[in-house]
Structure formats: structure tokens, C-alpha cells
C-alpha positions as CSV (number, residue, x, y, z in Angstrom):
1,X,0.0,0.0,0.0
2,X,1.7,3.5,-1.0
3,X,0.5,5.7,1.5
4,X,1.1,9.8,0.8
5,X,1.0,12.3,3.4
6,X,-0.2,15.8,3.3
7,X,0.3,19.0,5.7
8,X,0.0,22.7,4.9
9,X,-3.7,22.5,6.0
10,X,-5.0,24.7,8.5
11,X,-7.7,27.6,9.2
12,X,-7.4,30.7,8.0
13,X,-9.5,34.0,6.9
14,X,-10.9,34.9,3.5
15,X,-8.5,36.4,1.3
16,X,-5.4,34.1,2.8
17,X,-3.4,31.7,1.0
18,X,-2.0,28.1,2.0
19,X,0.0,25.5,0.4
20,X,-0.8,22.4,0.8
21,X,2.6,19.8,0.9
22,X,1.9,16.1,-0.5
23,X,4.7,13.9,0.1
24,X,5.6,11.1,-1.5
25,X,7.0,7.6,0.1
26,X,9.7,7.0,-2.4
27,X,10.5,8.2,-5.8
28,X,7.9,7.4,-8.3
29,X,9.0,5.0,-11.4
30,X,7.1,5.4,-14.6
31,X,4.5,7.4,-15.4
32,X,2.4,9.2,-12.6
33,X,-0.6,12.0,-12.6
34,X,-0.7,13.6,-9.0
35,X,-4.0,15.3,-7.4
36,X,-5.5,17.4,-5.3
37,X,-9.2,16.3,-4.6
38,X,-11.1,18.0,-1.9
39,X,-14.3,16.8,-0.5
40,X,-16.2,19.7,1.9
41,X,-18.8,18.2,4.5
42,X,-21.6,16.5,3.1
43,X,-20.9,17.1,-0.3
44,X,-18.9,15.1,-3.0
45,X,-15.6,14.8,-3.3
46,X,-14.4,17.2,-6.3
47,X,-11.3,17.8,-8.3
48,X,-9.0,20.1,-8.3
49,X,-5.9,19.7,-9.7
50,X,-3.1,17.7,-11.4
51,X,0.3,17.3,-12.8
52,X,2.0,14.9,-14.8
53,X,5.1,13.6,-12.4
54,X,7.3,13.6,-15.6
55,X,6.2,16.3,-18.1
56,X,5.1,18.7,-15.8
57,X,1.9,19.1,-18.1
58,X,-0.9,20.5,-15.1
59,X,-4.8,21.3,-15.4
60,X,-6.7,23.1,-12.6
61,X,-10.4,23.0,-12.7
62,X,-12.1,25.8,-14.5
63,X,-13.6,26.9,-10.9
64,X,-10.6,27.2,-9.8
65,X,-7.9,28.5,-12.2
66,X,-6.4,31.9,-11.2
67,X,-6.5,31.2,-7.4
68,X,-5.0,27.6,-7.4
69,X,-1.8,26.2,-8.9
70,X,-0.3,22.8,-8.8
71,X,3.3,22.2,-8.8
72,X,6.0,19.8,-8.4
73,X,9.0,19.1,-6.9
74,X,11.0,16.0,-8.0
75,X,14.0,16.0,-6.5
76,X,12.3,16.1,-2.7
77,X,8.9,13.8,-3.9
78,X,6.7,16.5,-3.7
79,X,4.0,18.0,-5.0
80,X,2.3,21.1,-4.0
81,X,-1.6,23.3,-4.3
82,X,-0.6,26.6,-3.5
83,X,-4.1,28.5,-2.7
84,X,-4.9,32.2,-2.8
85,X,-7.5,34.5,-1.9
86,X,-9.0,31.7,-0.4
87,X,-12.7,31.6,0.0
88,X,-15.1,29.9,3.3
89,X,-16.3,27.6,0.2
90,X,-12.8,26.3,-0.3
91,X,-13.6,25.1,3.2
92,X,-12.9,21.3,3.0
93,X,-10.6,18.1,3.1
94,X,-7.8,18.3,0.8
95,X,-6.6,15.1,-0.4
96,X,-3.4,14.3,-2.5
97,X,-3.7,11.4,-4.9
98,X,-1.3,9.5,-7.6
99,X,-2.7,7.5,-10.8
100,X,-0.1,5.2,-12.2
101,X,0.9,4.4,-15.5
102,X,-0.7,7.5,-17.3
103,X,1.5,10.1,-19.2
104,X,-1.1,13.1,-18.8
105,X,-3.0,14.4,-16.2
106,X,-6.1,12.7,-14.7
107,X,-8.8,14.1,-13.5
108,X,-11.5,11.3,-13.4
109,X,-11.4,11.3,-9.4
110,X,-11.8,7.3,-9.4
111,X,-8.5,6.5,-11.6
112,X,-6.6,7.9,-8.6
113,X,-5.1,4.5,-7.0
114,X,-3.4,5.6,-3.9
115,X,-4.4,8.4,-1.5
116,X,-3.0,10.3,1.2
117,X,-5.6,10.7,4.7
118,X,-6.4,14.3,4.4
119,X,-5.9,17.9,5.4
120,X,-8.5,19.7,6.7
121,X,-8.6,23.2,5.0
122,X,-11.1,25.8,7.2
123,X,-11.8,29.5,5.9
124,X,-13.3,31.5,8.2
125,X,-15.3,34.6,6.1
């Protein structure tokens, strides 16, 4: 089981930014598209964001592009979601996700394979 871990969560006030830290457990071989996927209470989980481990190629959901960027860091197995002007609807669990064995970027939620547990963004207005 490859288990990622997030941190960079926390509560903050409209109009702040975060980023949000996934680790990863080793260095990915092959092909990889890593997510951010949030789910806010009693709603659906929803996607955010993703980037290609290799290429580099990203998409941010249309709701989102402009106040969210997804980035990597290969050398330290990282990715990040930087978050600006944050808003109390961005209030939710923030997931980070990896999909093997694709050379794009993924954003079907259910073709993520392994998963971190979560980091509870809050945004007070």
C-alpha cells in the first residue's frame, strides 16, 4: 500500500493563501498524474488539480484556475496546491492522490489508485 501524506492545512480567513505539501514515500517510477481532490462536508468529493510527475503538463479545474496552482518538486517527492485568496467555500478536506501508469494528467477522481488521509482546510469569512 503506498501511503502519501499531506500537511500545509489549516484555518485561515478569507482572502489568505496556503499550500498544501503532499509527500511522497519514495521516488515514483514510470509514469504518474498527482491530485488534489477535496471533499467539503456532506458534499462530493471534487477535483482540483493535477500534474503529470514527468512532463510537468498540469490542469486546474475551471472553478478554480487563477486562485490555485499545482506544482512539483522531483527531486524532494513533492507536490504542492498553493491557494490564494482563499474563499469559506474552499472550506474542506484536501486530499493528495497519484494515478499510475498514465503520461497526462487525470482528472477522473476514481482512476486515482493511492491516496493520502487528508488535510482539513477551514476558511473562516
Amino acid at each position: 500500500q503506498v501511503q502519501l501524506a499531506e500537511s500545509g492545512g489549516g484555518m485561515v480567513q478569507a482572502g489568505d493563501s496556503l499550500k498544501l505539501c503532499c509527500e511522497l514515500p519514495g521516488r515514483p517510477s514510470g509514469r504518474y498524474s498527482m491530485g488534489w481532490v477535496r471533499q467539503a462536508l456532506g458534499k462530493e468529493r471534487e477535483f482540483v488539480a493535477a500534474i503529470n510527475w514527468i512532463s510537468g503538463s498540469k490542469y486546474t479545474a475551471d472553478s478554480l484556475e487563477g486562485r490555485f496552482a499545482i506544482s512539483r518538486d522531483n527531486a524532494n517527492k513533492k507536490f504542492y496546491l498553493e491557494m490564494n485568496n482563499l474563499l469559506p467555500d474552499d472550506t474542506a478536506v484536501y486530499y493528495c492522490a497519484a494515478a499510475p501508469g498514465y503520461t497526462g494528467v487525470v482528472i477522473t477522481i476514481r482512476e486515482y489508485e493511492y491516496w493520502g488521509q487528508g488535510t482539513q482546510v477551514t476558511v473562516s469569512s
